[in-house]
N, C-alpha and C positions, 0 to 999 in steps of 0.2 A: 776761443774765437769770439771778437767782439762784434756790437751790431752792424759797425759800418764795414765788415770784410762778409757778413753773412746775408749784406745788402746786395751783394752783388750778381748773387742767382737768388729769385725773388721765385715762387709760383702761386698764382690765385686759382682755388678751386671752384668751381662756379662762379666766372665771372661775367657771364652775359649777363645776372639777375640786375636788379637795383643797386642792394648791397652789395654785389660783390663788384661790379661797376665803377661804383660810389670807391669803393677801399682801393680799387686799382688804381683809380687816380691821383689818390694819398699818393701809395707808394710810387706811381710813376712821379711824382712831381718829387719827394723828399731826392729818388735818383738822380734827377737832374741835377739837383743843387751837392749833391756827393759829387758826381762828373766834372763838375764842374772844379771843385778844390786841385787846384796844379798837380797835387800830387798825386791825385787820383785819374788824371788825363787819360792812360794809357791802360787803367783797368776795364776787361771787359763786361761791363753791367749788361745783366740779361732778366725781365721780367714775364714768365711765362703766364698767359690767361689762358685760362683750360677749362672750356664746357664741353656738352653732349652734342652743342648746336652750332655751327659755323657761321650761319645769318646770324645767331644771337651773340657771337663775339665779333663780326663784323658791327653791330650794334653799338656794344661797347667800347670799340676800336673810334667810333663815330664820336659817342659819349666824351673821353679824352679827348680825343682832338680838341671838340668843341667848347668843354670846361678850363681847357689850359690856354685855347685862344682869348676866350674870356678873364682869366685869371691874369696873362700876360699885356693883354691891353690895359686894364689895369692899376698893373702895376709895372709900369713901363720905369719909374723911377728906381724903383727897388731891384729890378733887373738889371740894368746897370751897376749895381756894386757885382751882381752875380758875374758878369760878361765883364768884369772892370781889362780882363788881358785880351779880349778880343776888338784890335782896333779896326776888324774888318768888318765891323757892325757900328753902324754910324745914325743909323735913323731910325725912328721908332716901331716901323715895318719891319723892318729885318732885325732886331732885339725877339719883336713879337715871333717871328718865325722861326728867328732862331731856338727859343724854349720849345714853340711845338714840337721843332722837326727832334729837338733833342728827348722828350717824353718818348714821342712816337718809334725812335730809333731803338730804343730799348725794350720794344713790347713786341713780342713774337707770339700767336695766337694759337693753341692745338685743340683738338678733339681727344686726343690720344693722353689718357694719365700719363702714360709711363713717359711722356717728354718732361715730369716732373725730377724726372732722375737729375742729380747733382745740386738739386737748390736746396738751399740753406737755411730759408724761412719755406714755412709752407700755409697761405692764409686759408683755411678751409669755408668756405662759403656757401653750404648748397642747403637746399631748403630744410625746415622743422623738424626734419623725422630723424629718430631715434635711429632705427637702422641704416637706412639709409648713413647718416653723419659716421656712425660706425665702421659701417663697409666703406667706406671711401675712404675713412684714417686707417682702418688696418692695409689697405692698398696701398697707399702713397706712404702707410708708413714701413712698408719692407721695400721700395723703389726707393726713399730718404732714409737710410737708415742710419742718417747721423744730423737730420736736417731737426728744426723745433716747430713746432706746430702752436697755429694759434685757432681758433676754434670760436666760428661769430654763430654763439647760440644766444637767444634771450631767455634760455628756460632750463634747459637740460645738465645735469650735475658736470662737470668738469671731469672729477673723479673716474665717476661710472663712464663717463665717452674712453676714459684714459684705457682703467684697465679693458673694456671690453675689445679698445682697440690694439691694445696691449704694443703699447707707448712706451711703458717706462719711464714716467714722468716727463717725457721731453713735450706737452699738449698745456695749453693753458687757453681760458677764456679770455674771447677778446671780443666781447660787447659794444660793436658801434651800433651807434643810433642815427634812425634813419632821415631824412637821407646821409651818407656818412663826412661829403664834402664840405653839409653846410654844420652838420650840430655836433657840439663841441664836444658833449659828454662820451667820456671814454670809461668801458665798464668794466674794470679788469677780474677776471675769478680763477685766481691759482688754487687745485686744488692740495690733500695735506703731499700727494706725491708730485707736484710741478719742481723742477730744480729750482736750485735757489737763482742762477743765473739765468732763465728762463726767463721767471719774473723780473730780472735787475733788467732784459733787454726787452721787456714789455713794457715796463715805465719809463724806459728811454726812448721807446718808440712812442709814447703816446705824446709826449713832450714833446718831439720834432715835428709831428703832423699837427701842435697846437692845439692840442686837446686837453679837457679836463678829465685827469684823470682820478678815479673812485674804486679801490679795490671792494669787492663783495667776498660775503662767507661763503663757501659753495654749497648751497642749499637750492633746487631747483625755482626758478625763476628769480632766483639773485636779489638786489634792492629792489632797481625801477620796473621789471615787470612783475615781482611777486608783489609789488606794495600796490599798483594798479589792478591787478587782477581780485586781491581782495578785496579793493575799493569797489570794481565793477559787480562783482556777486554782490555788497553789501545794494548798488544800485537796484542790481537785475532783482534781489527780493524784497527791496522797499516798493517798488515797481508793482509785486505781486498783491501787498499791502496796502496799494491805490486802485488796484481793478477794479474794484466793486464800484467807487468812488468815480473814476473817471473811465471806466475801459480799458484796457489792454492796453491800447496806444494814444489815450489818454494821459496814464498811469508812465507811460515810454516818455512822452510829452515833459511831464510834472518832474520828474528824475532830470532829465537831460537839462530844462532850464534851471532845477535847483543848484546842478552840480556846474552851469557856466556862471548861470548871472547870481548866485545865492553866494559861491564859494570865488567868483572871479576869477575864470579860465581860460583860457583861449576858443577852447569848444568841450561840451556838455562828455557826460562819462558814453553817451548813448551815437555821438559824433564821433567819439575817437574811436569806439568799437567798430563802429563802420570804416574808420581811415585805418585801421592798422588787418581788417581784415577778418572776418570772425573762422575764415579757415585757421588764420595763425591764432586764433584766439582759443579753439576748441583745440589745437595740437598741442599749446601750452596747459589746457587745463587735462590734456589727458597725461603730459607729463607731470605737472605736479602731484594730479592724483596718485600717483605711481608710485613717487620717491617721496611723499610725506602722508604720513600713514591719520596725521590726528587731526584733520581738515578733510571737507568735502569740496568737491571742485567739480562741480556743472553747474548746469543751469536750464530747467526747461526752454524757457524763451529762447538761448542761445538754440537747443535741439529743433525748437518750431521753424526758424529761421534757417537754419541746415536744411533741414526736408524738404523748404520750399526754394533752396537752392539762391535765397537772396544773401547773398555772402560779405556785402560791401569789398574793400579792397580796392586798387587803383589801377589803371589802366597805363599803359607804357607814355603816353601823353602828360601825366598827372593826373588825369579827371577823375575823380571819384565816382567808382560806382553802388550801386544802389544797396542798399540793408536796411536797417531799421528808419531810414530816412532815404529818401526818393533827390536826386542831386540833377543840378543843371550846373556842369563846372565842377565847383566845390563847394558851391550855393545848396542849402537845402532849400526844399520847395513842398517837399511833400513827409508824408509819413507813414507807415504800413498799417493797416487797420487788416486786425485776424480774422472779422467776422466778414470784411466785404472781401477780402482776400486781393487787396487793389492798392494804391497809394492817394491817399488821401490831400488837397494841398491845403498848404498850414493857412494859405490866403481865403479859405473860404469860409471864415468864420465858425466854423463849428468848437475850436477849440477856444473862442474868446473864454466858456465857462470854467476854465481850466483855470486859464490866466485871471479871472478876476478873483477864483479862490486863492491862489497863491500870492496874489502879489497883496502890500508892496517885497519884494526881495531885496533890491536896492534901491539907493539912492540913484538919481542922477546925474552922470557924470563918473559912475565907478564902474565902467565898465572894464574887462582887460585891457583891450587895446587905446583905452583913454588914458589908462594910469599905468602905462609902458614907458621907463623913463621918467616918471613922473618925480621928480624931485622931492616931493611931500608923500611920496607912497607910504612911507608904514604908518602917520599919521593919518593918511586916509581911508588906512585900513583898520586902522585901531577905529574909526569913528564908524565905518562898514557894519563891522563885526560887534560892537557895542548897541549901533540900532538894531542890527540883527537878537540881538540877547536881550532887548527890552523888550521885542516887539512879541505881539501873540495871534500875527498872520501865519497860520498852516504853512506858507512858504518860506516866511523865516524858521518856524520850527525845526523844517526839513531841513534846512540850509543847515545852521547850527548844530543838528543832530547830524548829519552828513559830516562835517567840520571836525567832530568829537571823534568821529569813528574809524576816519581818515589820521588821523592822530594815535587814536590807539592804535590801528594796526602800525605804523612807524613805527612804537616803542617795542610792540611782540618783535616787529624783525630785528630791533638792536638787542632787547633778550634773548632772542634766539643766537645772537651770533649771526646773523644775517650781515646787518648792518657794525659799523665799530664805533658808530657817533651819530649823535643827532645831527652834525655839521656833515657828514656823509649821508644822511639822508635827504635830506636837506638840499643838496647840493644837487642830488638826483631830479629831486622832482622839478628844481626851479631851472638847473642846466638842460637836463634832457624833456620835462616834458615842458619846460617856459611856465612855470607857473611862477606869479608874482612873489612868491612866499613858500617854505617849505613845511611840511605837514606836523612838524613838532616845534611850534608856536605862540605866542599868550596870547594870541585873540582867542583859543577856546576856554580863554580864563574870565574872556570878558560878561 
C-alpha cells in the first residue's frame, strides 16, 4: 500500500496541541491537493483529530480554517492549476473557499481513540512523556493493526517507543519543528526495526509538505535537540563559572548575550530555553539521562527555576512567558535575580557593568537579523570571527570558546552515529534553529 492510498484514512493523535495542530494542517492541505487529481474525485478522504478536549479541537478546527484561508488568499494563482476542472469557480472568493471548505470537509474531530480504527497513517502527537507516548501507541496500536505510525518526539529513542509499544516495526520518528506550518526542517528517525517501506513513505511525505528533510541515528535526542541540549548545559555551567564575577543573573545575562550577539543568533542559549519551555527542557534531560549512560544531563539552575515554577513556554496567543527573562510580548524587559527573588529590568542600568566587561563582542552591523540574506554573509563572517580570535575582551573569549565547543559537540554526534555528515548537521542548525551558519565550520579555525 502506497502513500497516497494510505492518505486516505489519516488520524492525528493529540491534535488540539500546537504541534499536533500545526501537523494537521500539513496533512489537511497535502488532502486537498490528492482530492483534487481527477482520479481521485470519488475516493473518500477522511482525517481524524483526536484529543481528550473537545473545546481544544474545536480550537484547532478554528487553527485550519484560519491558516488555509490564509494560505489560499495567497495563493490564489497557484490554486487555479489546482481547480483548473472546476468552471464553477470564477473569482478569487469562491477559489478561496473553495480550498477551505474542501480541507474542512475532510476533518472529523473525536474524543474517543478508538474512532482511530481503520486509518492508515497514525500521527502520534501528545506531549513529552515516556509513558504516556507508550500507552497511547500500544492503544491505537491494536485498534490499527495494520496502520504505520509516525511518532513527533524531540528526544525519546524510536526503538524503545517501538518495542515497549510492541509495534513491530511499523513506528518511525517524525520530528517537526515547531511551529510545523512555518519551519521547514523535517527530522526523520527510523529506528534498526522501522520497515524498510515505512521509511520510503516518510521521505515521500516529508517532500510533499515541502520540507527539509534530515534522517537522525536513533540516539535519544536525535541531531537538533541533542546538539542544543549539550550546547545549553555547556551555557548553564559556564553561567556557574561567571557567578562570582557577575551574579547569578549577571552570569545568565553574560551567557545569553555571548551566545546571540558573540556567536550571531537570532536569540541568546538563555532566550530560547525560555521559548521552547524548561518543562520540555527538563522532560528531555530526564530522557537522555535514561538512554545514554556516559553523560550527565541536569542542571541546577534549570532545578531553581522548576521550584520556583518560572517555566517560560508560550501562551495559546504566542506571547512568551516568563523564565529566566521577564517578557512583554516576546520582547525581554527584565531578568530573574535569585537573591531578590523578583525580575529585575535590563533598563535599569545595573547591568551596564556586565556589558562594559564583555564587550566589544561585535562589530557593527553583524547582528543576525542584519546579516539575514546578506549576500556578503560568509565574508562577514569570516571578518566576525577573525576579530573575535584576535581580540582579548573576556566577551570575545567566551564567544570563541562557546564557538569551539559548539563545534566539538557536532563532531561527538557524527562519531557517535548520531549525525551521517557535517552537511546533516549543518543543515539542522541553520534549517531548524535559523542560525546563519552551521556548527562544523572554519571560522573556529580563525
Amino acid at each position: 500500500m502506497g502513500i497516497d492510498e494510505r492518505f486516505e484514512q489519516i488520524t492525528v493523535l493529540g491534535a488540539a496541541g500546537k504541534m499536533g495542530s500545526g501537523i494537521s494542517l500539513l496533512l489537511a492541505q497535502e488532502i486537498v491537493r490528492l482530492k483534487n487529481i481527477p482520479e481521485n474525485q470519488k475516493k473518500p478522504y477522511r482525517l481524524n483529530l483526536i484529543d481528550v478536549r473537545q473545546e481544544g479541537l474545536d480550537g484547532a478546527l478554528n487553527y485550519v480554517r484560519t491558516q488555509c484561508t490564509r494560505k489560499a488568499e495567497s495563493n490564489v494563482d497557484r490554486l487555479r492549476t489546482l481547480y483548473y476542472n472546476r468552471e464553477d469557480l470564477k473569482t478569487d472568493d469562491q477559489i478561496v473557499r473553495a480550498f477551505v471548505d474542501d480541507a474542512l470537509s475532510v476533518i472529523c474531530t473525536h474524543t474517543d481513540i478508538q474512532q482511530a480504527a481503520d486509518s492508515r497513517l497514525v500521527f502520534e502527537v501528545v506531549p513529552e512523556d515516556e509513558q504516556l507516548k507508550i500507552d497511547t501507541l500500544r492503544t491505537v496500536g491494536d485498534i490499527c493493526p495494520s496502520s504505520y505510525f509516525f511518532s513527533n518526539t524531540s528526544s525519546i529513542p524510536i526503538g524503545f517507543l517501538d518495542q515497549e509499544a510492541g509495534l513491530g516495526g511499523r513506528l518511525i520518528g517524525s520530528h517537526f519543528f515547531n511551529p510545523p506550518a512555518v519551519q521547514k526542517l523535517f527530522e526523520l528517525i527510523p529506528s534498526s526495526a522501522t520497515r524498510p517501506e515505512l521509511t520510503e513513505i516518510a521521505q515521500d511525505l516529508g517532500r510533499r509538505l515541502g520540507k527539509t528533510v534530515v534522517f537522525s541515528g536513533d540516539v535519544a535526542g536525535f541531531i537538533g535537540t541533542g546538539h542544543f541540549v549539550r550546547e545549553a548545559l555547556y551555557a548553564l555551567d559556564q553561567a556557574g563559572n561567571l557567578r562570582d564575577r557577575f551574579g547569578v543573573h549577571g552570569a545568565i545575562y553574560a551567557l545569553n548575550k555571548i551566545s546571540q550577539e558573540g556567536l550571531i543568533r537570532p536569540m541568546g542559549t538563555f532566550q530560547l530555553l525560555d521559548y521552547i519551555g524548561l518543562d520540555v527542557i527538563l522532560s528531555v534531560l530526564r530522557v537522555m539521562a535514561k538512554h545514554i549512560d556516559r553523560e550527565t544531563y541536569r542542571s541546577d539552575l534549570i532545578d531553581q527555576m522548576s521550584s520556583k515554577k518560572l517555566m517560560g513556554g508560550q501562551r495559546a496567543d504566542g506571547s512568551q512567558k516568563d523564565g529566566f527573562f521577564q517578557y512583554e510580548g516576546r520582547r525581554t524587559v527584565g531578568i530573574y535575580t535569585f537573591d531578590q527573588e523578583a525580575y529585575l529590568p535590563l533598563d535599569c542600568g545595573s547591568l551596564g557593568p556586565v556589558d562594559q566587561a564583555l564587550d566589544p563582542i561585535s562589530e557593527v552591523g553583524t547582528s543576525w537579523k542584519s546579516l539575514l540574506g546578506d549576500p556578503d554573509l560568509d565574508q562577514k563572517l569570516r571578518n566576525h570571527f577573525a576579530c573575535l580570535a584576535a581580540s582579548d575582551s573576556p566577551g570575545a573569549r567566551l564567544a570563541m570558546a562557546y564557538l569551539i565547543e559548539s563545534s566539538r559537540i557536532a563532531q561527538e554526534l557524527i562519531f557517535e552515529g548520531i549525525a551521517k555528515s557535517s552537511e546533516d548537521i549543518n543543515t539542522v542548525l541553520i534549517t531548524g534553529f535559523h542560525h546563519l551558519y552551521g556548527p562544523i565550520n572554519e571560522y573556529t579555525a580563525s
